[in-house]
N, C-alpha and C positions, 0 to 999 in steps of 0.2 A: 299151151293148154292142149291142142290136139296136135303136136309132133308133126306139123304139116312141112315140109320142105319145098323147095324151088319146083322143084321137077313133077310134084304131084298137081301142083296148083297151075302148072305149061299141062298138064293132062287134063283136068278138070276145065282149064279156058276151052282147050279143044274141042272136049267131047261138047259142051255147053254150045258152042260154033257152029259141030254139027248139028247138035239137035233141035236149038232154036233157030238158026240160020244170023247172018249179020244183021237185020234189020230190027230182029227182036230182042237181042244180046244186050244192047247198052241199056235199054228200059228194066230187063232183067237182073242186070248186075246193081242198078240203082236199088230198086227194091231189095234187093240183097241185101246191102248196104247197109238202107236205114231198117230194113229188121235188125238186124244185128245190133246196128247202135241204141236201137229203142230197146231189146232184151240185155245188154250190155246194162244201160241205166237203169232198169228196170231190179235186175241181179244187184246191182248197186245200192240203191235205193232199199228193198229188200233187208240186204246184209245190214247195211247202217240202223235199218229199224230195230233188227234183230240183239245186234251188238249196243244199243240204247239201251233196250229193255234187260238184258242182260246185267248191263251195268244198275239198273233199276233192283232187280231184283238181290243184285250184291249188296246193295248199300241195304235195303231192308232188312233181311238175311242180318248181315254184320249189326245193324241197330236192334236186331229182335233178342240175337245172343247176349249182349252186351248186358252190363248193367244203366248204362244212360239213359234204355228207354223209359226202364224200371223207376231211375231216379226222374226222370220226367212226369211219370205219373204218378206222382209221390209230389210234386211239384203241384202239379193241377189241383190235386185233391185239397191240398193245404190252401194253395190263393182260390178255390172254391168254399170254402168256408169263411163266415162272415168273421168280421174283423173286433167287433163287439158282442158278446156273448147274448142273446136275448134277455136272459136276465137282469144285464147292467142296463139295456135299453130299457127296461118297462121303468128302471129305476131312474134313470136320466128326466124320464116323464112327470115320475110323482113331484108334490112340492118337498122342498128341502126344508129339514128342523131350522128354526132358529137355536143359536148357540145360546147357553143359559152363561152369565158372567156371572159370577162371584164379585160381591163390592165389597162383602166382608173382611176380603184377605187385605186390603188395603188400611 
């Protein structure tokens, strides 16, 4: 990621040696450390978000072009309408004719 090699990083202990002195160096280099590791997962964490929502908004995307959604809501619309027409209900309600027999044809 930053092209760092052996010999920059024997530079950078140095000058860090001198400037903080031995005593303050290893409390130094810790802190280092776990900044790094905390911004490392943090970058992590991040990207995963990113690359979720991504995939989020392809499958949307792909279901908006499509004809499925369409047929989906074409679906709704149908099992949202009642199953018996209001008219046959009022008629289910009234009394029923009695049937007239013919005795004559006998």
């Amino acid at each position: 990621m930053f092209d760092i090699g052996f010999w920059e990083l024997v530079l950078v202990g140095i000058v860090a040696l001198l400037v903080l002195g031995p005593e303050r160096l290893p409390g130094a280099v810790r802190t280092t450390v776990f900044v790094v590791r905390r911004a490392r997962s943090l970058v992590a964490q991040v990207k995963a978000d990113i690359e979720r929502e991504l995939a989020l908004e392809e499958v949307k995307a792909s279901l908006e072009q499509g004809d499925s959604l369409k047929h989906l809501r074409d679906l709704e619309q149908k099992l949202r309408q009642p199953l018996i027409p209001p008219q046959t209900v009022e008629q289910a309600g009234a009394q029923p004719k009695a049937a007239v027999v013919d005795d004559d044809s006998a």
